[in-house]
VEXMAR-91471 format. One record per residue (C-alpha): residue number from 1; residue in three letters; chain; z, y, x. Coordinates in Angstrom, 3 decimals. Example, Ala and Ser with C-alpha at 12.3 -4.5 7.8 and 13.67 -1.06 7.14 Angstrom:
BEGIN
+-----+------+-------+----------+----------+----------+
!  nr ! rest ! kette !       up !    north !     east !
+-----+------+-------+----------+----------+----------+
!   1 !  ala !     A !    7.800 !   -4.500 !   12.300 !
!   2 !  ser !     A !    7.140 !   -1.060 !   13.670 !
+-----+------+-------+----------+----------+----------+
END
This chain:
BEGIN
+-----+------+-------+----------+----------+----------+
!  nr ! rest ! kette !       up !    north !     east !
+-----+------+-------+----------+----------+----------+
!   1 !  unk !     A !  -14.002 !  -35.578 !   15.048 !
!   2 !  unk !     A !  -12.098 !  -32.230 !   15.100 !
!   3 !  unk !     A !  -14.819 !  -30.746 !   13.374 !
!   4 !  unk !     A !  -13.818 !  -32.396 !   10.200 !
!   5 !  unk !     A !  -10.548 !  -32.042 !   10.289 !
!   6 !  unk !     A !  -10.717 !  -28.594 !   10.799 !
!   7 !  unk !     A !  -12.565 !  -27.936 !    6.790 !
!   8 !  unk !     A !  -10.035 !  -30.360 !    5.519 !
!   9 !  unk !     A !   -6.912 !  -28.151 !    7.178 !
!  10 !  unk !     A !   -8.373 !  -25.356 !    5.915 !
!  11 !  unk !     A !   -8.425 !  -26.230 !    2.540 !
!  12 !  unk !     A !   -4.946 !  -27.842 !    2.383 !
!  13 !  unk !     A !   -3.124 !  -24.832 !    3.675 !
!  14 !  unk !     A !   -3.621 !  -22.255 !    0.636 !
!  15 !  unk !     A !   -2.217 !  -25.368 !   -1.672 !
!  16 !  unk !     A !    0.703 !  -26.262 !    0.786 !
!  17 !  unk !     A !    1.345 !  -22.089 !    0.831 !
!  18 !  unk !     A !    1.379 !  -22.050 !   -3.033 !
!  19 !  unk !     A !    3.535 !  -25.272 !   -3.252 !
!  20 !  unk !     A !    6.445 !  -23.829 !   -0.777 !
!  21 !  unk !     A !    6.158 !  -20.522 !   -3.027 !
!  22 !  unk !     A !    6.463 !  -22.416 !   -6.168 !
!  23 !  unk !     A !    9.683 !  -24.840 !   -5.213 !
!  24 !  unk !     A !   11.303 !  -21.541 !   -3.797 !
!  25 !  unk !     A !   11.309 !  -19.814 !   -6.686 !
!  26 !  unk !     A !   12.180 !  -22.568 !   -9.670 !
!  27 !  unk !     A !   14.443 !  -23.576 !   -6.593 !
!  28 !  unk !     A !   16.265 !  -20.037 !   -7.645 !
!  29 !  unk !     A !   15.810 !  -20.249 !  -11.082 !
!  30 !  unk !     A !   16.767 !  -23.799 !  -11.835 !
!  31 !  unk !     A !   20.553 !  -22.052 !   -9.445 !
!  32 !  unk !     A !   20.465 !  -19.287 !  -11.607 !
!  33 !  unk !     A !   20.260 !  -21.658 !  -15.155 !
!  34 !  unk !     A !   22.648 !  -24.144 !  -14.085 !
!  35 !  unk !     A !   25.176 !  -20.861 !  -12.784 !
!  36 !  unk !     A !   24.478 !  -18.801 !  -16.313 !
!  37 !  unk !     A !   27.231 !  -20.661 !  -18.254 !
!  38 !  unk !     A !   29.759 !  -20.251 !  -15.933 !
!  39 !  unk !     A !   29.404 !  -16.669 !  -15.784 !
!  40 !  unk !     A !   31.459 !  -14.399 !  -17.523 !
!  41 !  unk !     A !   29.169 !  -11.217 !  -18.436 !
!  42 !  unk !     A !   32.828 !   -8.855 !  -18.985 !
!  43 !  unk !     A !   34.424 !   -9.909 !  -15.328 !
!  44 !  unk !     A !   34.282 !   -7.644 !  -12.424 !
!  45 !  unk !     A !   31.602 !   -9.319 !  -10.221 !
!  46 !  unk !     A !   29.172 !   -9.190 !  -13.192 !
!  47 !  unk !     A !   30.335 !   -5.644 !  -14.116 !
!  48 !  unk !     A !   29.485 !   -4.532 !  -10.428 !
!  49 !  unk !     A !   26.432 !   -6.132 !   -9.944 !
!  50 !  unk !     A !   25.258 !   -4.150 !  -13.127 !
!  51 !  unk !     A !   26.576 !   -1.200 !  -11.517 !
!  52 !  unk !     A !   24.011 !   -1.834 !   -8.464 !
!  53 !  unk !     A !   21.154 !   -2.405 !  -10.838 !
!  54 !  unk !     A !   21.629 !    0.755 !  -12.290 !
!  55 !  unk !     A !   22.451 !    2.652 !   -8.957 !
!  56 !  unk !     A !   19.012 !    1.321 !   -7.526 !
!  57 !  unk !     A !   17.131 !    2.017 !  -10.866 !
!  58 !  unk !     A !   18.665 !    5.673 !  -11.070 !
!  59 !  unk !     A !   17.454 !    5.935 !   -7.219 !
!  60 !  unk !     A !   14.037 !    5.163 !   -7.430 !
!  61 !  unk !     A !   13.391 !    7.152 !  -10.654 !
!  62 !  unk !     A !   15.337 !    9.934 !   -8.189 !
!  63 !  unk !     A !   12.279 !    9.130 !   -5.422 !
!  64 !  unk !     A !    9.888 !    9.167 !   -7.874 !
!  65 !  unk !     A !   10.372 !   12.751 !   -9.334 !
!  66 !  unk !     A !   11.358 !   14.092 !   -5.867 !
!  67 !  unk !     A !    9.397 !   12.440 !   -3.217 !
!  68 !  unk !     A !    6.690 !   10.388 !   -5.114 !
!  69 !  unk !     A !    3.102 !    8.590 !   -3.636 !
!  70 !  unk !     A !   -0.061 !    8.092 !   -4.588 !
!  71 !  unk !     A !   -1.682 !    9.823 !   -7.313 !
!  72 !  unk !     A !    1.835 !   11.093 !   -8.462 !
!  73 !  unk !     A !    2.355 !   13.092 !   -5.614 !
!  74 !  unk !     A !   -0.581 !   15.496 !   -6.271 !
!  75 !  unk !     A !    1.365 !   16.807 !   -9.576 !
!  76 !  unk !     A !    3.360 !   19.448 !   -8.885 !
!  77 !  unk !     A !    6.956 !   19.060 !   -8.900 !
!  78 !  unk !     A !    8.167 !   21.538 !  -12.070 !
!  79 !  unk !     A !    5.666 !   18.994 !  -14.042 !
!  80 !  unk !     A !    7.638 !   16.157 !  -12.781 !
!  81 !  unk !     A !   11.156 !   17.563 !  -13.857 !
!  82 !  unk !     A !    9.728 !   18.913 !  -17.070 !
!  83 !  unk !     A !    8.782 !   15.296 !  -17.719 !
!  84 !  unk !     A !   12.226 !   13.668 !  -16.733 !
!  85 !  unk !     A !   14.238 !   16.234 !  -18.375 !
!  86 !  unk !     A !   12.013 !   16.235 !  -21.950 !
!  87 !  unk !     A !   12.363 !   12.260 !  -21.427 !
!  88 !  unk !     A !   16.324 !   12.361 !  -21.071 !
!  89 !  unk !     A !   16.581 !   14.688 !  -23.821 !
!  90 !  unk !     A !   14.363 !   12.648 !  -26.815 !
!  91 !  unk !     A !   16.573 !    9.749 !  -25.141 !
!  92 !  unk !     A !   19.960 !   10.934 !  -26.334 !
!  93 !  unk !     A !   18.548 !   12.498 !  -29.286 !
!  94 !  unk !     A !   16.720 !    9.305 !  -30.569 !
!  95 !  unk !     A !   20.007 !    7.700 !  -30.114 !
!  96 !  unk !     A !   19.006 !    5.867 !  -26.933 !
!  97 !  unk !     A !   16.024 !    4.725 !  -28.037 !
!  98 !  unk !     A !   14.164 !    3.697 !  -24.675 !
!  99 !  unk !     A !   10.749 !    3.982 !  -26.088 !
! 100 !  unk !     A !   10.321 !    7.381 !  -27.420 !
! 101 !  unk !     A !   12.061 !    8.963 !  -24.162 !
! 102 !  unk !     A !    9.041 !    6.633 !  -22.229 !
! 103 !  unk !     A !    6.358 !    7.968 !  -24.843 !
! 104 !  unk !     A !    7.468 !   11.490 !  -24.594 !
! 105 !  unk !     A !    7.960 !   11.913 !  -20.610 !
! 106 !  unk !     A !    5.075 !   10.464 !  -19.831 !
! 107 !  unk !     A !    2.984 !   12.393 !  -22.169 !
! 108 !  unk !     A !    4.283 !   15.595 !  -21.115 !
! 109 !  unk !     A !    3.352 !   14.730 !  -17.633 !
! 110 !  unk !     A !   -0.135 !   13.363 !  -18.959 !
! 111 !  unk !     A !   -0.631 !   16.484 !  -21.021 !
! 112 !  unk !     A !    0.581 !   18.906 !  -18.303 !
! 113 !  unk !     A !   -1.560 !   17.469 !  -15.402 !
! 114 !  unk !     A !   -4.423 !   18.252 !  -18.146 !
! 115 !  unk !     A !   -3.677 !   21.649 !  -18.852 !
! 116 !  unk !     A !   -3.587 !   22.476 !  -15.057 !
! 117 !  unk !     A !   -6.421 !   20.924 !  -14.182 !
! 118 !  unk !     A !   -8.576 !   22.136 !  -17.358 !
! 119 !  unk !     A !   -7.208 !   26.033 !  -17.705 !
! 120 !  unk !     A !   -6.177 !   26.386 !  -14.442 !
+-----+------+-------+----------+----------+----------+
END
């Protein structure tokens, strides 16, 4: 008898696993849609939490260029900066354009890992 209840446990669990994922995520979402009209986007708590979304963002681009892993930590680190500084640069000029200051960091960083490892 516990022999079949054990191949029937097993494949209930991964369903009840996915299940209590699902309901605590909408459970969040469903809070955060019935809380998004009463929130004023100008009032300080808003404002601050904003502030902490950039602070972390800033901070892990920070990690990135300075203490990166994986396949980004075998590129030197004047490639890196090169990169981040070109990127910040075509940002301001293109008027804060996200895209272009994306397009052109990442290519520099594309097109200097080439150069080293082709002429160098």
């Amino acid at each position: 008898m516990s022999e079949m209840a054990l191949p029937n446990a097993l494949f209930w669990w991964p369903i009840v696993v996915m299940v209590v994922g699902a309901v605590a995520t909408y459970v969040w979402r469903a809070l955060g849609v019935a809380l998004s009209g009463r929130i004023d986007p100008e009032g300080a708590l808003f404002q601050w939490a904003a502030c902490i979304a950039y602070a972390l963002l800033a901070a892990l681009i920070a990690r990135m260029i300075i203490l990166p892993t994986g396949p980004l930590a075998q590129t030197p680190m004047i490639d890196r900066v090169a990169a981040a500084i070109l990127a910040i640069a075509v940002l301001f000029v293109s008027r804060r354009n996200v895209l272009p200051g994306i397009a052109v960091g990442a290519g520099t960083l594309v097109l200097a890992t080439y150069v080293r490892t082709v002429w160098f």
